[in-house]
N, C-alpha and C positions, 0 to 999 in steps of 0.2 A: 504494500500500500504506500501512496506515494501522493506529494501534491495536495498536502490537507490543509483549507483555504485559513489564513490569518491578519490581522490586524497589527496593525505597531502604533503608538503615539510618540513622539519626542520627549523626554522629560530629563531637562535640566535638572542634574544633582539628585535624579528619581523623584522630586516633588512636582515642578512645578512644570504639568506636561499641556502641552498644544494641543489643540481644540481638534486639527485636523486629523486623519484617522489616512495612514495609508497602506493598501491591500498589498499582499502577496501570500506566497504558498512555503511549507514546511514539509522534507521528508523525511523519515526516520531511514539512520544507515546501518540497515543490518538492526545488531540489540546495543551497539555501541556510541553512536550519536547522534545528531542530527544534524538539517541543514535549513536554515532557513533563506527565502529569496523575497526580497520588498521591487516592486513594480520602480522604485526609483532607482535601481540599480546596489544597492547594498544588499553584500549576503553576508552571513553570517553561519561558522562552521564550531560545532566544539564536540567533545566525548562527554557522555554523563561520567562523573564522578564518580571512583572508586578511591581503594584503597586495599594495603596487604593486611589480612588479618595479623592481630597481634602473636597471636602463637608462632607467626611464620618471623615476624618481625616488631616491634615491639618501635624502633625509629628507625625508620628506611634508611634518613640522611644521614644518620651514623656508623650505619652498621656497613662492614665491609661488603663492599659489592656480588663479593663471591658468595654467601650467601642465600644471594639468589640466581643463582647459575642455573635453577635446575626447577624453577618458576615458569610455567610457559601462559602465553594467553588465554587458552584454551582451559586453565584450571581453574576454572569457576569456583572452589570449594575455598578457594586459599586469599580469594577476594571479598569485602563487602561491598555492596554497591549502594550508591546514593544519588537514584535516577531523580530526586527534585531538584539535584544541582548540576552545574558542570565544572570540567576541569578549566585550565585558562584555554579560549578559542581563538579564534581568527576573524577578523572583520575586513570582506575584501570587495572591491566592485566588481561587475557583472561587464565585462567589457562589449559587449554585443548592447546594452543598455546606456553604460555611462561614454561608449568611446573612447573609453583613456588605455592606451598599449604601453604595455610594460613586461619585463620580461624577469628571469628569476634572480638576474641580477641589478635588476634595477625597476622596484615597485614600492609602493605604498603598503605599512605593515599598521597595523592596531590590532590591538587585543580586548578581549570580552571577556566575562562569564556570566553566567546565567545563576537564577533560583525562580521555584515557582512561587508568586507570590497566594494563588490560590488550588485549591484543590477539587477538580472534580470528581464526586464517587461515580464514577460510569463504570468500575466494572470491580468486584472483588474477586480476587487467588488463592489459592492454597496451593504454598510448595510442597513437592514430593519430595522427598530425597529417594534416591538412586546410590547406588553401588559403583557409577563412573562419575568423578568430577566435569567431564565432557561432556554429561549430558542434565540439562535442566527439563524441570516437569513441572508445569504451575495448571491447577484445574478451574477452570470457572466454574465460582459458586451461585455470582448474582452478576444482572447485568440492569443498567440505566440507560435506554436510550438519549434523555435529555438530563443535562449539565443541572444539578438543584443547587449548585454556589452560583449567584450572581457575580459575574467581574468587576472591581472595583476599578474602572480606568483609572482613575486616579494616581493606582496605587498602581500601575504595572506599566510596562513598554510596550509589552506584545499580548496581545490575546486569542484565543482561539476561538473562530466560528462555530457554527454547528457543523457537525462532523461528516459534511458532503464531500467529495471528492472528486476532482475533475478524470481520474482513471478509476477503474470499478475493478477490485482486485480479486480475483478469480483461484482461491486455494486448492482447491481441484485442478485447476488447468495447470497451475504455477507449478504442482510440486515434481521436484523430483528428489528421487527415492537416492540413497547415499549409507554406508555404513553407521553416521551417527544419528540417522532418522529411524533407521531399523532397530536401534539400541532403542530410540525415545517407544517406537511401536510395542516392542519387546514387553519392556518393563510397564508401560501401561496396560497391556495385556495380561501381565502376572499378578497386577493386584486390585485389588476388589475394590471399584474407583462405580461400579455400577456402569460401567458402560467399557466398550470396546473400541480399539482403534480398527481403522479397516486392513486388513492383511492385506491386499489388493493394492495398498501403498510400498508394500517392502520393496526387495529387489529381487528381482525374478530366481535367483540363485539360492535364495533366504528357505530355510525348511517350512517354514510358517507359512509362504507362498503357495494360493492352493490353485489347482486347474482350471477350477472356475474362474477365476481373475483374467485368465486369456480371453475368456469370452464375451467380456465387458469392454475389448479395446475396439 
């Protein structure tokens, strides 16, 4: 899903923000950032927030570096996350919009971060835990079509519309099937969550993969 429509206002020092309101679009990259694009040519790039859990590290910028030699991205167990903020981003123009060329050695640099200043409940999770730090499991329990926090323009930069999208994202169509999706099928299959993932998503090589699934292509 991609291109979910947003607002921005100006505010001076975050208080004292402009009247006018102007459009653009936000994608989510992957489960690690985002990207935001304003109609005036400013985009804006950062990573939600983490961090090494204490067990693993206690002060990152102390501790010798070899310590984490053996850290990979992909260890979800060994990080906390804290997706209401971001790390420091990037604030760059859209040159197809503002006309300004420049090149990697010679551009314009600012920096951002982000925090949400509000909360919508549209959707509550329950993590699973799993047997692979590779693989994450979160169930929906409840879902909100419409936003029940009003935005305080006031109090924010950016806000988000109601949740239309100018591409219609297609999980069925979209997926394909890969070693660490057959973990996620797996393991939702082995436990009693009341419902079943479709075997028909695995990989045709996967033993779980049954004959009938040929006959639905």
């Amino acid at each position: 899903m991609d291109k979910f429509q947003v607002e921005a206002v100006l505010c001076l020092d975050g208080k004292d923000c402009e009247s006018k309101h102007i459009s653009g679009n936000w994608s989510p990259i992957y489960d690690q950032a985002f990207k935001i694009e304003l109609e005036n040519g400013i985009r804006f790039i950062a990573n939600f927030k983490y961090s090494l859990k204490s067990d693993i590290s206690k002060d990152p910028l102390k501790d010798d570096v070899s310590k984490f030699a053996g850290v990979k991205t992909g260890d979800y167990g060994k990080f906390d996350s804290q997706c209401d903020h971001t790390m420091v981003g990037f604030v760059q123009t859209i040159p197809s919009v503002s006309q300004e060329k420049y090149g990697m050695t010679d551009h314009k640099v600012k920096c951002f971060y982000g925090s949400q200043e509000t909360h919508y409940d549209m959707e509550k999770t329950v993590s699973v835990k799993t047997e692979s730090d590779t693989v994450k499991v979160a169930v929906i329990t409840s879902q909100n079509k419409i936003a029940t926090a009003p935005v305080e323009r006031s109090n924010v930069q950016l806000s988000q519309r109601s949740g239309t999208t100018s591409k219609r994202f297609n999980a069925h169509l979209e997926h394909k099937a890969n070693n660490e999706t057959d973990k996620a099928i797996s393991f939702i299959n082995s436990q009693n969550l009341g419902w079943k993932a479709d075997v028909c998503k695995l990989q045709e090589h996967h033993a779980d993969y049954g004959s009938h699934c040929l006959a639905q292509k």
